[in-house]
C-alpha positions in Angstrom: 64.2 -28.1 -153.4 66.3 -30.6 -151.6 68.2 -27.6 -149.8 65.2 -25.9 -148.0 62.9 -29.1 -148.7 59.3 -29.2 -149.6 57.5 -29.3 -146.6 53.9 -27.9 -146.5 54.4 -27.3 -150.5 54.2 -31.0 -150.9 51.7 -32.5 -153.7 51.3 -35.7 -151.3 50.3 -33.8 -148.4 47.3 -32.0 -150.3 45.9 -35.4 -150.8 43.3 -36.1 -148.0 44.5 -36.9 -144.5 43.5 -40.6 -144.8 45.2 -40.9 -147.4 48.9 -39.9 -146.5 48.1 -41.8 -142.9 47.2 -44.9 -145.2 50.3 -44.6 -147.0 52.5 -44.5 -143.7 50.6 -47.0 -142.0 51.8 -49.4 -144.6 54.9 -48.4 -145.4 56.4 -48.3 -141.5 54.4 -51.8 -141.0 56.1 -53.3 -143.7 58.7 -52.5 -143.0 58.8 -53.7 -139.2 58.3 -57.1 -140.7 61.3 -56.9 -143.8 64.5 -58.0 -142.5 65.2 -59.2 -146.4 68.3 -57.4 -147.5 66.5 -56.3 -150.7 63.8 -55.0 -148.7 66.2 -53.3 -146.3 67.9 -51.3 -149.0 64.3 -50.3 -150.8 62.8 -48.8 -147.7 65.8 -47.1 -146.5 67.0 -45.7 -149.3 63.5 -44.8 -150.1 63.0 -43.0 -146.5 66.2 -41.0 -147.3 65.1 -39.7 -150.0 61.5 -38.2 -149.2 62.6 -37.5 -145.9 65.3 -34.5 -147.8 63.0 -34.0 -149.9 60.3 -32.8 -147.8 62.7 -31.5 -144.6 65.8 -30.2 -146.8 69.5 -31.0 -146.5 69.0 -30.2 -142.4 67.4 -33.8 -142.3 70.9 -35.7 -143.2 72.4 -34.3 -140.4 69.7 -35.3 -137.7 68.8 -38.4 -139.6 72.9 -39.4 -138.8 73.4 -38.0 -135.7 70.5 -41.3 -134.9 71.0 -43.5 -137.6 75.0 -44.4 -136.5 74.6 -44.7 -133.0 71.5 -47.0 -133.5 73.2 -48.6 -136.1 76.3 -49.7 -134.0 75.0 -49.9 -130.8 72.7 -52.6 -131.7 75.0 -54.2 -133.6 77.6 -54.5 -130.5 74.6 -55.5 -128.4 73.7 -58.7 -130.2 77.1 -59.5 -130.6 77.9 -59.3 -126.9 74.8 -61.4 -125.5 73.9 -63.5 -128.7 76.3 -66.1 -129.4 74.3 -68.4 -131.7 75.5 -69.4 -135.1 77.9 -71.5 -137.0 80.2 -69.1 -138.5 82.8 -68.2 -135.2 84.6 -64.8 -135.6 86.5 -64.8 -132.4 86.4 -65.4 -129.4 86.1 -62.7 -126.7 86.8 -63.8 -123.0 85.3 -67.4 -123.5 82.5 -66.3 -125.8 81.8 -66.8 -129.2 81.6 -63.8 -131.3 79.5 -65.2 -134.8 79.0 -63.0 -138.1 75.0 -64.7 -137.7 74.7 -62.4 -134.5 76.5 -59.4 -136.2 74.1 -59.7 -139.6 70.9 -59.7 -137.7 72.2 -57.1 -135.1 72.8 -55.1 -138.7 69.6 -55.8 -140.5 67.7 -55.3 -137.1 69.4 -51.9 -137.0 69.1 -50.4 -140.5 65.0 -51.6 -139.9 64.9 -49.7 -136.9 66.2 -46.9 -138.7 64.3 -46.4 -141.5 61.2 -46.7 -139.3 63.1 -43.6 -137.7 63.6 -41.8 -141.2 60.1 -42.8 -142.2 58.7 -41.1 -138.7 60.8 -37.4 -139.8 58.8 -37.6 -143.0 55.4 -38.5 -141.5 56.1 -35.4 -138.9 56.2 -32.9 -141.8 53.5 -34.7 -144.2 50.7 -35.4 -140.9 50.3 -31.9 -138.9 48.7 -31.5 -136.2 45.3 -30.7 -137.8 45.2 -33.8 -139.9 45.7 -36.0 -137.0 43.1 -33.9 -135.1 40.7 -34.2 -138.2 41.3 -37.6 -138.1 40.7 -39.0 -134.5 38.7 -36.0 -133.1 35.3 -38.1 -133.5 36.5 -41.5 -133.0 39.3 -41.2 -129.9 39.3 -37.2 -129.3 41.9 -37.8 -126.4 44.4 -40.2 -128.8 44.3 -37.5 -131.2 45.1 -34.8 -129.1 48.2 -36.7 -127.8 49.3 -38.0 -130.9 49.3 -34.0 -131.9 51.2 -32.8 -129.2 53.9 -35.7 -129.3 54.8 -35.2 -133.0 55.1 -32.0 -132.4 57.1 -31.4 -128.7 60.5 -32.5 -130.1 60.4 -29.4 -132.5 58.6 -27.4 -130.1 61.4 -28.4 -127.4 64.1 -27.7 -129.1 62.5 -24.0 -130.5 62.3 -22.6 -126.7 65.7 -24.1 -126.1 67.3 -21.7 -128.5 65.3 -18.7 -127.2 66.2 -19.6 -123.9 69.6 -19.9 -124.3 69.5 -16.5 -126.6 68.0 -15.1 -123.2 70.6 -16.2 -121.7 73.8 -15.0 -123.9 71.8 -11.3 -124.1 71.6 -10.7 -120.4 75.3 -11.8 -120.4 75.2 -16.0 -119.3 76.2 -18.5 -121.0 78.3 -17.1 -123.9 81.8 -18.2 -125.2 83.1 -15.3 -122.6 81.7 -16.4 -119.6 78.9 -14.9 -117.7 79.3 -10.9 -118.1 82.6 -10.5 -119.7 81.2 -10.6 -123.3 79.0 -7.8 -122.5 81.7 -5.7 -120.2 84.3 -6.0 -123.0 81.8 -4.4 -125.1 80.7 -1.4 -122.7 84.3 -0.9 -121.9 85.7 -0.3 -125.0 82.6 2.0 -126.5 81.7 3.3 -122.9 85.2 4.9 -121.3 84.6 7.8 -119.7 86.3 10.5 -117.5 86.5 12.1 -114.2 83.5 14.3 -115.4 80.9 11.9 -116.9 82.1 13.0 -120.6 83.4 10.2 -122.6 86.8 11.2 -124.0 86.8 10.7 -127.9 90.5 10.1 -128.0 90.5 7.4 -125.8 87.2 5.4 -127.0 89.1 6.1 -130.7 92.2 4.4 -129.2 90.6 1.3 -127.6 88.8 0.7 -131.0 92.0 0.8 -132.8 93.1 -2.2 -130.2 90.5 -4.0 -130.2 91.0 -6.2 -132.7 94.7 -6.5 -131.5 93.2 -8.3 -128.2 93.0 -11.7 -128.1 89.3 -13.5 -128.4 88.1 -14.3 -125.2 88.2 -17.8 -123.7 85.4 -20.3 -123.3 83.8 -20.3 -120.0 84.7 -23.0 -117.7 83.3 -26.4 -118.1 81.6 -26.5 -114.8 80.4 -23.2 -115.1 78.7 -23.8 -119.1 77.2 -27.2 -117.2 75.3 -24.8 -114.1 74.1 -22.6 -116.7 72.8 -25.4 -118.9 71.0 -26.9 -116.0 69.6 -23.7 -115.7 68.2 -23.4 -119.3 67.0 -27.1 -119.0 65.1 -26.0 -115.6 63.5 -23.1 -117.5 62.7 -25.0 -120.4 60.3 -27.7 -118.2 59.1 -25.2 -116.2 58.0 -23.3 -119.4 56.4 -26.6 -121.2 54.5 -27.7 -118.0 52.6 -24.2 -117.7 51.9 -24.3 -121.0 50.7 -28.0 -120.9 48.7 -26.9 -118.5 47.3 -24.0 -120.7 46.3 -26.1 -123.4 44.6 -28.5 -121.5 42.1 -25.8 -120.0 41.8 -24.2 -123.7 40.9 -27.7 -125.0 38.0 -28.2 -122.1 37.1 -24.7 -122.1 36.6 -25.2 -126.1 34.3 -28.2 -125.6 37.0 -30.7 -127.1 35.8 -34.3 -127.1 31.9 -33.4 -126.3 29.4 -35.2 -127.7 28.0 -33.1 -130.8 30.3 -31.0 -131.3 31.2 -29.8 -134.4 34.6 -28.5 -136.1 35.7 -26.7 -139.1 37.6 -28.5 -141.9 38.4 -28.3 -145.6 38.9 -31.5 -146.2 37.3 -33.0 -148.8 37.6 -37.1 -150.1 37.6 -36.7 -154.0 37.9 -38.7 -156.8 41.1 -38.1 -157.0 42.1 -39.5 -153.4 39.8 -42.5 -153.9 42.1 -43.4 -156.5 44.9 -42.7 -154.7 43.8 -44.6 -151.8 42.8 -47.7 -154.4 46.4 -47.8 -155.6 48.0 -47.7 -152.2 46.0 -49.9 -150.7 46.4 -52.4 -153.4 50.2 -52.3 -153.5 49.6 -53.1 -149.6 47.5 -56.3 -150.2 50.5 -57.3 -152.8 52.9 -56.2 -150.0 51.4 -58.2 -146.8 50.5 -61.3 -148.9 54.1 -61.2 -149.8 55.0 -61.0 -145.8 52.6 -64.1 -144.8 54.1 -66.2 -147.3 57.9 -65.0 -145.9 59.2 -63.4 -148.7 60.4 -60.5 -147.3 62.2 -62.6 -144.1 65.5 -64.3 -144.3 66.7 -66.8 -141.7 69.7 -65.6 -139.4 70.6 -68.8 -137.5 72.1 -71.6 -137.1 73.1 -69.9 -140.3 72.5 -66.4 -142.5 70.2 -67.7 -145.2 68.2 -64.8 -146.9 64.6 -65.8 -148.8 66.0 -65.9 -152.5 64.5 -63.6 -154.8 62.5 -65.9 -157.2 59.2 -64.9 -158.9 57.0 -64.3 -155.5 59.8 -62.2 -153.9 60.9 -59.7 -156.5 56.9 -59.2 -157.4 56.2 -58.4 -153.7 59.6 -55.9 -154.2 58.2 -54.3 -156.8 55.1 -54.0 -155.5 56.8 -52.7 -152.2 59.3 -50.1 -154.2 56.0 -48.6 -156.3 54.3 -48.7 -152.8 57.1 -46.1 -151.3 58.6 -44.2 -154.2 54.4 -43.5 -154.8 54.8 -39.8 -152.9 58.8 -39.3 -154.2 57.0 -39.3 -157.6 53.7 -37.2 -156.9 56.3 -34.3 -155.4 59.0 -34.6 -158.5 56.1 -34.6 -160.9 54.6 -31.5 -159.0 57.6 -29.3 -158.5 58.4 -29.8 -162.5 54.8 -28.8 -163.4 55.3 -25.5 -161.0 58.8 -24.7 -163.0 57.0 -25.2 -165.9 54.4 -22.7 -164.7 57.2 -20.4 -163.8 58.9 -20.5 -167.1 55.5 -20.3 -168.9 54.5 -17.0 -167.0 
């Protein structure tokens, strides 16, 4: 499960599009507004976790690759150009450099990141036809966007492999330079004499050495940067026609016409009423908590977080059961389908 991750197979996704784009709503808005270290550590923690569930072991790479640069560059941006606070580090030509500006610059960026985290998860959980379904009547044009931008980053990075596959096939681009990865090749299968006839001997010789030659050497830098241009040039040209394509498929389909009607199978149940009754009251719990600032702390003159007394750890709770809500629905799934699987 957490190696190829859930994806479409989650048990929170088959719940009705409103409900998974309540859930996120609140979650991500919460969040914005927690700079509590307790809340900091619940949501990303949380946002880990379902996003690996649902994207696989893949995601902790791309979630990092993010998370550290965000992470320190914001932190050496507030400390550079906010010098507020009591507690003086050091002092760095003339300025003060105070553990006040480093906290918030900290909390600020772990926030930022597990709004990130939580976006990777709502990628895979809200597809394109949910957020179709769910602004085609109201704002047909906000839920076209909303589709395509969720979905170019994957999308971009899909023809960027296939170009650059292109590429290394017809002989550019690959760790050999343009050419001599596919010359080597003909040249050792391909020898042939005066005559046209290859000679086995010879072709039976040159396999023998081959693996005796040395690998061949990287391309030059310069060279690897023209032909990366040239893959980035292809790629835009390539997403702009077919921008343009589905912009004449969605007029010449009638999309965003009064009247018109589209096929769906979703269905509000019982079952997502309840669903959305539970979320929604873990919210109200959640942003009562927020207006009465117990999920703030105060970072000058000097780091003070909001303790966690009776209000605070019942709006955690309330937060924690408010996020870990789909991390149980797809544990408690995936150990009734093993169950099935044993059972059968």
């Amino acid at each position: 499960m957490f190696r190829e991750g859930l994806g479409e197979r989650s048990a929170f996704g088959e719940y009705h599009p409103a409900v998974n784009l309540t859930y996120y709503i609140l979650a991500i808005g919460i969040t914005v507004f927690s700079l509590s270290p307790w809340f900091l550590v619940a949501t990303f923690l949380l946002a880990w976790v379902y996003s690996v569930m649902l994207r696989g072991t893949s995601a902790v790479r791309m979630n990092l690759v993010f998370i550290l640069w965000i992470i320190v560059l914001m932190a050496l941006i507030n400390v550079f150009f906010t010098h507020q606070g009591e507690t003086v580090l050091c002092y760095l030509h003339g300025n003060r450099i105070t553990a006040e500006a480093l906290i918030y610059g900290l909390s600020a960026a772990v926030m930022l990141s597990a709004v990130l985290v939580w976006f990777t998860s709502f990628n895979a959980i809200m597809t394109a036809e949910k957020l179709i379904y769910i602004f085609g009547r109201a704002a047909p044009v906000l839920g076209l966007t909303l589709s395509m931008i969720f979905r170019y980053i994957p999308l971009l990075k899909d023809r960027y492999g296939e170009i650059r596959m292109g590429q290394m096939c017809m002989g550019r681009g690959g760790p050999a330079g343009p050419g001599e990865g596919a010359g080597a090749a003909r040249g050792i299968g391909e020898e042939a004499d005066g005559s046209g006839v290859v000679s086995a001997q010879r072709t039976g010789d040159a396999a023998e050495d081959a693996p005796s030659r040395k690998t061949p050497r990287k391309a030059p830098f310069l060279q690897r940067l023209r032909q990366g241009g040239k893959n980035v040039s292809v790629l835009i040209s390539w997403s702009l026609e077919s921008s343009i394509e589905n912009a004449d498929s969605m007029e010449a389909r009638g999309y965003g016409l009064k009247g018109r009607t589209s096929f769906h199978l979703y269905r509000f149940t019982g079952r997502d009423a309840l669903m959305e009754t539970w979320l929604c009251a873990l919210g109200a719990a959640c942003i009562a908590g927020c207006a009465l600032g117990k999920t703030g702390a105060f970072f000058y003159p000097r780091y003070v977080p909001h303790p966690l007394d009776g209000g605070a750890a019942l709006t955690l709770v309330a937060f924690v059961c408010l996020l870990a809500t789909p991390v149980f629905l797809d544990l408690l799934g995936e150990i009734k389908w093993k169950r099935s699987d044993l059972t059968t």
